[in-house]
C-alpha positions as CSV (number, residue, x, y, z in Angstrom):
1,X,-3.3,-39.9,10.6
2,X,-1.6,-36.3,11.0
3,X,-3.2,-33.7,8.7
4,X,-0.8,-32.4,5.9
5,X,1.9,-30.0,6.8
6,X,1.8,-26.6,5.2
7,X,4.5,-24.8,3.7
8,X,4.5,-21.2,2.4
9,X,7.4,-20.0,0.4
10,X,7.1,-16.3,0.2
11,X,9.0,-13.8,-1.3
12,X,10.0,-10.5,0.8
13,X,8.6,-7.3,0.5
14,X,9.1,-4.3,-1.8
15,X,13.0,-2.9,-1.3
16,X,14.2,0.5,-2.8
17,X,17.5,-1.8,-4.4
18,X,19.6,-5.0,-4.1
19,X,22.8,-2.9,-3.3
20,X,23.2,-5.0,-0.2
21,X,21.4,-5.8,2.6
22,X,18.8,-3.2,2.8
23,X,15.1,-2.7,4.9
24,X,12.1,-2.9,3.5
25,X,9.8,0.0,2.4
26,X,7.4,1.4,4.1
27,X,5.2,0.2,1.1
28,X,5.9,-3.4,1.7
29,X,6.1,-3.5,5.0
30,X,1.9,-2.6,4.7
31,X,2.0,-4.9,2.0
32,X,3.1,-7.6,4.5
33,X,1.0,-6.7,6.9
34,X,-2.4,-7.2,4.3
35,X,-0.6,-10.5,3.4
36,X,-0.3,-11.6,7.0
37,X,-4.2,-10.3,7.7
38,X,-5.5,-12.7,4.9
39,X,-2.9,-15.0,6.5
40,X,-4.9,-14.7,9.2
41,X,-8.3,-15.8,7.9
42,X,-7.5,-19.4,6.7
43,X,-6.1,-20.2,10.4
44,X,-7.9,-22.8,12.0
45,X,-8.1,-22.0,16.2
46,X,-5.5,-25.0,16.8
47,X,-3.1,-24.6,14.1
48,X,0.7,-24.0,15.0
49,X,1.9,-21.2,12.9
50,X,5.8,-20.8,12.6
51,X,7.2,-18.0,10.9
52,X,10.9,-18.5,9.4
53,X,13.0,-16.1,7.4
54,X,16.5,-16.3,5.3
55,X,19.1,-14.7,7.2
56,X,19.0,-10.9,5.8
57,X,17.2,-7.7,6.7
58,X,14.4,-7.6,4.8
59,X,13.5,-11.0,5.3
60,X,13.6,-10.6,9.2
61,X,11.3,-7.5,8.6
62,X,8.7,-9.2,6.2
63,X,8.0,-11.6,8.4
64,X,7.3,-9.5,11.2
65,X,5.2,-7.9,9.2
66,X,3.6,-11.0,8.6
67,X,3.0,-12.1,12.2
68,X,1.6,-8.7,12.9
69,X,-0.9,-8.9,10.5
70,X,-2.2,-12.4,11.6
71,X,-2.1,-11.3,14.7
72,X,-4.2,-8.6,13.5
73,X,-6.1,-10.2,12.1
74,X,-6.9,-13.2,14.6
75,X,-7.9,-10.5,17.1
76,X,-10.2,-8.2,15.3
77,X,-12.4,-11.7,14.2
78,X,-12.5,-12.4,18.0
79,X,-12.0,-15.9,17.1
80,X,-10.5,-18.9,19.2
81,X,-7.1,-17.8,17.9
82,X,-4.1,-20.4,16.4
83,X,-0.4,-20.3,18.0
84,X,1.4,-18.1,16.1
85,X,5.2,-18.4,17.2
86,X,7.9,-15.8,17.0
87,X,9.7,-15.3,13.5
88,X,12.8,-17.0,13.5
89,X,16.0,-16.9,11.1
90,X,16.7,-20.1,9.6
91,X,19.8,-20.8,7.1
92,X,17.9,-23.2,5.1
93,X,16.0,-20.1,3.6
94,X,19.4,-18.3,2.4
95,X,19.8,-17.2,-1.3
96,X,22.4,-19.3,-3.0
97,X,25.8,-19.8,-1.9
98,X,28.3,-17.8,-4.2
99,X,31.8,-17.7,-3.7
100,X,34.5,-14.6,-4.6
101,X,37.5,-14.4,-3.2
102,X,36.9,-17.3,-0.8
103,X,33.9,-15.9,0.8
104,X,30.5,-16.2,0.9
105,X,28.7,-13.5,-1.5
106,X,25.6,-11.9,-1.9
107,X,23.8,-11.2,-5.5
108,X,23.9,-7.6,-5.1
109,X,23.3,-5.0,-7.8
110,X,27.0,-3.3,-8.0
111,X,30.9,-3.8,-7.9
112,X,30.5,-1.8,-5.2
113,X,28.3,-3.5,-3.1
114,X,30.2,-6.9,-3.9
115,X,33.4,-5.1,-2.8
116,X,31.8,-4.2,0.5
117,X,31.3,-8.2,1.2
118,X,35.1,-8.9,0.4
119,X,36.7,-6.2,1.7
120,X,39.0,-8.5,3.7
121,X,39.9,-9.7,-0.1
122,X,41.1,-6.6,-0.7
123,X,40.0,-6.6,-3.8
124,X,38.1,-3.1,-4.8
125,X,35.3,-2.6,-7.6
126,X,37.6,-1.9,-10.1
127,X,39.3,-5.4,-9.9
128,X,35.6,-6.8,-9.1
129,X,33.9,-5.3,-12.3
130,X,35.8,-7.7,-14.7
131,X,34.5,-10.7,-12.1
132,X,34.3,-14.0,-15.1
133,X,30.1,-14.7,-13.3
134,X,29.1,-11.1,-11.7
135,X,30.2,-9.0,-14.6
136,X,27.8,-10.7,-17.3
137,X,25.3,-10.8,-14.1
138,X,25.0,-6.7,-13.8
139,X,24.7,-7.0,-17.5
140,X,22.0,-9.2,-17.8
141,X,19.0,-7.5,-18.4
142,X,17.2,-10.2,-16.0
143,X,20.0,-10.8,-13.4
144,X,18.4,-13.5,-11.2
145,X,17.4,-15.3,-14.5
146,X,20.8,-14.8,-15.9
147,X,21.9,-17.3,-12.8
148,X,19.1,-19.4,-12.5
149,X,20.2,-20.3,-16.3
150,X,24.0,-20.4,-15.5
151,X,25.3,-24.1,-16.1
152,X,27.9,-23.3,-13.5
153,X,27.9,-20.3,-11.6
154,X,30.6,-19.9,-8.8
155,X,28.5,-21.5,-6.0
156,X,25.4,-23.5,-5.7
157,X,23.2,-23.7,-9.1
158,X,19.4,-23.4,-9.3
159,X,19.1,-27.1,-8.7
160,X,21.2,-27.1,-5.7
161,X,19.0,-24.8,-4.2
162,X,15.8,-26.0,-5.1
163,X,16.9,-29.5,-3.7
164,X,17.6,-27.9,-0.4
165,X,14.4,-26.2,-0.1
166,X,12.3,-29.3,-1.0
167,X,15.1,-31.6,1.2
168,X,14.4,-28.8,4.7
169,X,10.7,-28.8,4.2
170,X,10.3,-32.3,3.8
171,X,12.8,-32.6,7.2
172,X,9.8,-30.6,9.1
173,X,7.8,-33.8,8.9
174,X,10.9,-35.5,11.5
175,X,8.8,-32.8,13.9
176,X,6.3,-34.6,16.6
177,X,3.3,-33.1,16.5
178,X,-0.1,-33.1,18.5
179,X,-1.9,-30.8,16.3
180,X,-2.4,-28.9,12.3
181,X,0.9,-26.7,11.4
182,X,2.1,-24.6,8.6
183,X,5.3,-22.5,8.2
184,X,5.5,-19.5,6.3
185,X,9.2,-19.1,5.1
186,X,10.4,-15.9,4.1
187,X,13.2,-15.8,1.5
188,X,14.6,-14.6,-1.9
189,X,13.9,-14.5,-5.8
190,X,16.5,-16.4,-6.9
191,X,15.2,-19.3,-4.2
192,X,11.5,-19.0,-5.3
193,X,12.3,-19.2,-9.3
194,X,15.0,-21.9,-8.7
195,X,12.2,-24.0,-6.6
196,X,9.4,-23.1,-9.2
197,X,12.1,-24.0,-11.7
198,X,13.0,-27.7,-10.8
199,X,9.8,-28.5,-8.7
200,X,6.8,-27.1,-10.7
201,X,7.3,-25.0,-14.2
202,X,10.5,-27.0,-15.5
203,X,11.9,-23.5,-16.8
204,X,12.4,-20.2,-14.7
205,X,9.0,-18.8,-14.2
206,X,10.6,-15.3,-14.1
207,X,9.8,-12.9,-10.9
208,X,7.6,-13.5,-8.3
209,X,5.9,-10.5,-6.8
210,X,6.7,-9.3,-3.9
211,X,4.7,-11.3,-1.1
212,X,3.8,-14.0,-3.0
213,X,3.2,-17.1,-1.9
214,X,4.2,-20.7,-3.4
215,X,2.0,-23.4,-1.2
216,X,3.7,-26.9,-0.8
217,X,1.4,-29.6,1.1
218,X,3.3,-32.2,2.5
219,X,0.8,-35.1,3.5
220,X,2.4,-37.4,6.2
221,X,2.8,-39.7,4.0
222,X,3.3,-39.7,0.1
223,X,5.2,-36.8,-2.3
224,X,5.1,-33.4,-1.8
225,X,2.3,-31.1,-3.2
226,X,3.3,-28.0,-5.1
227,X,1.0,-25.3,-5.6
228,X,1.7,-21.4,-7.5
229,X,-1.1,-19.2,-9.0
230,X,-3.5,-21.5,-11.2
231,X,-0.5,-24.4,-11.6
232,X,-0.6,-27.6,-9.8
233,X,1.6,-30.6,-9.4
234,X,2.2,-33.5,-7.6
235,X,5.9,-34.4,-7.1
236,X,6.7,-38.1,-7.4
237,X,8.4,-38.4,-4.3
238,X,9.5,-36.4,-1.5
239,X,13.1,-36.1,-3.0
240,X,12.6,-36.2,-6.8
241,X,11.6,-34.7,-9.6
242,X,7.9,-33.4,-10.6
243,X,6.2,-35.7,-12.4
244,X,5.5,-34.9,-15.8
């Protein structure tokens, strides 16, 4: 029988704002890099280690970080080292899917911003700051929460996005494969809280740290296993619910 698959959900590293889609700090960019070193320590010699990341800036740049540090680390233990493969962007790891104007949107921190992703709308920040979902967002003292709350936000909801996490990990399992692999998938607040959300706490946990990680075990056969600081739970299948 194949050993269990391993998933890492993992938020991105430290950024200055969410104005748009901006690097990461030079603070979390050595925070990534610790994070990728003790990465590096669990690693058995044959493991296949791929690195994903959502589809912005300072995802891409996390997990490079990431993969440098296990790299890192691998080398200075002198030890029989696992395949680490390149980072890679991958869609499945996007924040949610929001809609203004008829295009795709960010969660960004600002009429302004937003009016940078619609500029072919033109609509401007003035006509943007009375938005009926983004204008009670900036207001919100807790503006990922406000959404992962929202009953009906102008996109994808929390659950949306936590099913399509849960359905693309448990898709890695279609995969052949000859020996022990984990994928550490770099992504977004709002898709960590909406996973920890449906799949773990059964309310919004609030913010991850930067760099944390949310372990899900996916044995080859039988429901998913969800892991996040000192909480555990087994799902009851690999498309449903957590059992209670």
């Amino acid at each position: 029988m194949s050993a269990p698959l391993k998933v890492h959900l993992v938020r991105h590293g430290e950024v200055a704002s969410h104005r748009g889609d901006i690097s990461v700090t030079g603070a979390g960019l050595a925070q990534a890099e610790k994070a990728g070193q003790r990465l590096g320590t669990e690693l058995g010699p044959d493991e296949a280690v791929f690195f994903l990341y959502a589809p912005t800036r300072r995802a891409r740049e996390t997990a490079e970080a990431l993969h440098s540090g296990a790299a890192a680390s691998l080398e200075a233990g002198r030890r029989k080292a696992a395949t680490l493969l390149v980072p890679a962007e991958e869609w499945a790891l996007r924040n949610p899917d929001l809609y203004v104007a008829g295009l795709r949107v960010e969660m960004v921190s600002t009429p302004e911003a937003l009016a940078e992703q619609v500029a072919a709308s033109g609509l401007g920040a003035r006509e943007l700051s009375g938005h009926h979902f983004f204008c009670k967002f900036w207001a919100a003292p807790d503006r990922i929460g406000y959404w992962v709350g929202h009953p009906d936000p102008p996109g994808e909801d929390a659950d949306a996005v936590a099913r399509r996490l849960l359905t693309f990990a448990v898709s890695l399992l279609d995969l052949p494969r000859g020996r022990p692999g984990r994928y550490v998938c770099v992504t977004h607040s709002p898709v960590v809280r909406a996973f920890l959300r449906r799949y773990l706490s059964g309310g919004d946990p609030g913010e991850p740290d930067y760099l944390e990680f949310v372990d899900v075990t996916l044995p080859a056969e039988g429901p998913p296993v969800v892991n996040f600081r000192k909480r555990r739970r087994i799902l009851v299948s690999r498309t449903d619910e957590a059992d209670a």
